[in-house]
C-alpha positions as CSV (number, residue, x, y, z in Angstrom):
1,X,-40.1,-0.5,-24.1
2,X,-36.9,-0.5,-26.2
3,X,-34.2,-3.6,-26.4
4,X,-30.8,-2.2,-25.5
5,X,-28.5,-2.9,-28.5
6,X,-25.7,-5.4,-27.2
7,X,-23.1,-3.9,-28.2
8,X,-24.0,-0.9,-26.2
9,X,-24.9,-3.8,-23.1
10,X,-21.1,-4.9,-23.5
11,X,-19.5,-1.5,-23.4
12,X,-21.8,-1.1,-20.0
13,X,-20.3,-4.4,-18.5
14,X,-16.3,-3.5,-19.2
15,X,-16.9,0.0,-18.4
16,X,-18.1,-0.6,-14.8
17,X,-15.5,-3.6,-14.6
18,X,-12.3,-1.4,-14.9
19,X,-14.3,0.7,-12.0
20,X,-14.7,-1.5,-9.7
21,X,-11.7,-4.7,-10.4
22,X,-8.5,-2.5,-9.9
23,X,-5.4,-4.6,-10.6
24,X,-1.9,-3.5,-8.9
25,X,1.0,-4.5,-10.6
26,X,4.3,-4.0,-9.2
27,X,8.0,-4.8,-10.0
28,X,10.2,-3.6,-7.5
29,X,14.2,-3.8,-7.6
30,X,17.2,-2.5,-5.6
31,X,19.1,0.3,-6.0
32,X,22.5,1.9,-4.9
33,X,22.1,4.7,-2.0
34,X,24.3,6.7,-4.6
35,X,21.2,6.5,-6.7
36,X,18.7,7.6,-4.6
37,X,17.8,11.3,-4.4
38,X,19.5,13.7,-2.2
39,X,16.3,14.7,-0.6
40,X,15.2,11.3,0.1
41,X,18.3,10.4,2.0
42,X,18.5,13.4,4.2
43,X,15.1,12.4,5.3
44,X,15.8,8.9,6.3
45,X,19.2,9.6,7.2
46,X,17.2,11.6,10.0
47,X,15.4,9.0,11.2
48,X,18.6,7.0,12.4
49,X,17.4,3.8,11.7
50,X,18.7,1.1,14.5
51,X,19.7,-1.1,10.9
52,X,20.8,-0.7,7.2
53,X,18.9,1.1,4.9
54,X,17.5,-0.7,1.4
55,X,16.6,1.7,-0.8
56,X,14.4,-0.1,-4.0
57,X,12.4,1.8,-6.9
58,X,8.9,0.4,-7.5
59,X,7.5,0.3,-10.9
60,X,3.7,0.2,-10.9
61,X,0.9,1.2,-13.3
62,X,0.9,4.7,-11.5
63,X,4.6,5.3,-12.7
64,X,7.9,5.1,-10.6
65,X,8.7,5.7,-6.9
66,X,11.6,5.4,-4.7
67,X,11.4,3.2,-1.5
68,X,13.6,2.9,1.7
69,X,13.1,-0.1,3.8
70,X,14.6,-0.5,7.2
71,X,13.9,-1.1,10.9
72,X,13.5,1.0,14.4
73,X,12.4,-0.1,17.2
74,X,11.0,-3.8,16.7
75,X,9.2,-2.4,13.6
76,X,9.5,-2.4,9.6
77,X,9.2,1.0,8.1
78,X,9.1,1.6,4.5
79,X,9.4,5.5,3.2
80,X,8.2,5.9,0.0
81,X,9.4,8.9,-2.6
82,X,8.7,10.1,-6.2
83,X,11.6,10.5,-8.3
84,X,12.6,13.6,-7.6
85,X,12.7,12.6,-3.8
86,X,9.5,14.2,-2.4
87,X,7.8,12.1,0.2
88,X,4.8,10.5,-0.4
89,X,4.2,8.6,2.8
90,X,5.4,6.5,5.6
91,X,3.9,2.8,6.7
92,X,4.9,0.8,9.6
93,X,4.1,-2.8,10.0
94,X,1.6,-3.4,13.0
95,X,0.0,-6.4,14.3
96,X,-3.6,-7.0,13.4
97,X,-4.4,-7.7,16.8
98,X,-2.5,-4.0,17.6
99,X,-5.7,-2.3,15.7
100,X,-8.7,-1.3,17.9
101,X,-11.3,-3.9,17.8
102,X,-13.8,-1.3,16.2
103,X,-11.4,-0.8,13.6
104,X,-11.1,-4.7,12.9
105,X,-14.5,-5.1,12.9
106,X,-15.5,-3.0,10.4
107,X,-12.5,-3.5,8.2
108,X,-13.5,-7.7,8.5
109,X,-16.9,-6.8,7.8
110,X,-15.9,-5.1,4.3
111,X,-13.8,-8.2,3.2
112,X,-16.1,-10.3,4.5
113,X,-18.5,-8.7,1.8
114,X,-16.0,-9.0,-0.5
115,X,-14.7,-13.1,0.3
116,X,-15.9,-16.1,1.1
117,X,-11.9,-16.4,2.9
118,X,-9.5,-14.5,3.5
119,X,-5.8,-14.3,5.5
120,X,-4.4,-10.9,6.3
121,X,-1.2,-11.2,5.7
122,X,0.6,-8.1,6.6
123,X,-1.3,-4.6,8.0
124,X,0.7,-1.6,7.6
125,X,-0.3,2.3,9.4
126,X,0.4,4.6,6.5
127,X,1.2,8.2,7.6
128,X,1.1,11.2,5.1
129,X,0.9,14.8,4.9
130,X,3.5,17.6,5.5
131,X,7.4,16.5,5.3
132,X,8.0,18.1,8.8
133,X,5.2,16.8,10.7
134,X,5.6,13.2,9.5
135,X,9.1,13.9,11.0
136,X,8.1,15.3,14.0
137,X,5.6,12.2,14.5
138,X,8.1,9.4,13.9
139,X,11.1,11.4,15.9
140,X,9.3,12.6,18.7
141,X,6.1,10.8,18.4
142,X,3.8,14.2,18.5
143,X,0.2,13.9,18.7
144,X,0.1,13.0,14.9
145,X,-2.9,15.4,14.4
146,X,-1.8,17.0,11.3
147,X,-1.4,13.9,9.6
148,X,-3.6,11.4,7.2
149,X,-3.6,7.7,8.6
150,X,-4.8,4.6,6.9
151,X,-4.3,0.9,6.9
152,X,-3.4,-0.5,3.8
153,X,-3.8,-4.4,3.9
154,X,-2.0,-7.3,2.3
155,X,-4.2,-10.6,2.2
156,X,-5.3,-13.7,0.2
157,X,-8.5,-13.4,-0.5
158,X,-11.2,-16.4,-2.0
159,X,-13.6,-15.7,-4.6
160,X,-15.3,-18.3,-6.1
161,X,-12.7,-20.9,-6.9
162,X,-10.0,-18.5,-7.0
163,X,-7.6,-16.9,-4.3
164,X,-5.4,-14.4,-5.0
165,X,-3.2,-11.8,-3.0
166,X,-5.2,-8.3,-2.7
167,X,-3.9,-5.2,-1.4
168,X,-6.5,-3.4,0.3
169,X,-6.6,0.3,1.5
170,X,-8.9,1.4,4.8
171,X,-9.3,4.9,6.6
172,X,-8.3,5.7,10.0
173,X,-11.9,5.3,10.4
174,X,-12.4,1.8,9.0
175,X,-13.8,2.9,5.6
176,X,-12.5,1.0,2.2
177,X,-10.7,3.5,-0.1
178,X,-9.5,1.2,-2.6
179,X,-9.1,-2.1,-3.5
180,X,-6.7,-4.0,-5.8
181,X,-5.8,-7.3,-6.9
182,X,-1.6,-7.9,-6.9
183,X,-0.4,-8.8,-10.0
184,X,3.1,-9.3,-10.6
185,X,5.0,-8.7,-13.7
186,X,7.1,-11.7,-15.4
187,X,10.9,-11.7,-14.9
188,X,12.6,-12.4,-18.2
189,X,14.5,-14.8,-16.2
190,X,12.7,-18.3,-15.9
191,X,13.2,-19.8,-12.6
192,X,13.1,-23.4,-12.4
């Protein structure tokens, strides 16, 4: 049986690291509705939020995107955009105990394989698909049946002797799409 050479052992270990430890970071800041696409507002302008619209761009590792934050109804919504103002999806903050208990049992039994603790911290239904049926969903509140759901997850999670914040991404089914540790990037300010 031949040895392995290590340095071929090493490139195995990092490899398969980047594939299964994602790390999200984010940097997010406000901008001016003057700033925002045209396209982007005319769609949230038709969803006559209840209160004032923040409109923020997002700076991740997958590039830029355009968010509008607001509230209808009792409920956060966030509306996410790329650049040039085409949606990407909706989410709506909903209570844990709002999911269906087959749903929360098989999303706790994935982060239980993944934690020895955890604390969900915020659970958010993510809508996305075709510009005019998300519309049609959140104005009218249509069947929905043309549309992708997920849950996308924002907890503290404990691993070993560290805990960290984790963003977490399940199916409408209760099946993990993606995982990622939340990293966020250093302000040049120092805060003290």
């Amino acid at each position: 049986m031949k040895s392995v050479p290590a340095c071929c052992l090493l490139f195995f270990l990092f490899s398969t690291g980047i594939t299964f430890g994602q790390v999200k970071y984010e940097k997010e800041y406000r901008l001016k509705a003057a700033d925002v696409p045209p396209l982007a507002r005319q769609f949230v302008d038709s969803l006559d939020f209840a209160r004032r619209v923040r409109w923020y761009m997002e700076t991740s590792e997958q590039g830029k995107s355009i968010e509008a934050k607001s509230k209808r109804d009792g409920q956060k919504y966030s509306v996410e955009f790329d650049p040039s103002g085409k949606l990407q999806d909706v989410e709506i903050e909903v209570a844990w105990r709002s999911l269906p208990e087959v749903l929360r049992t098989k999303i706790e039994q994935s982060l239980n394989d993944d934690f020895e603790r955890f604390k969900i911290r915020k659970v958010q239904r993510q809508f996305s698909g075709e510009r005019k049926e998300i519309l049609n969903y959140l104005k009218q509140r249509s069947d929905g049946s043309g549309l992708t759901v997920r849950y996308e997850l924002v907890l503290r999670g404990r691993k070993g002797r560290n805990t960290d914040k984790f963003e977490y991404t399940f199916s409408a089914d209760g099946d993990l799409e993606k995982s990622a540790k939340i990293v966020f990037r250093n302000t040049d300010n120092l805060k003290y």
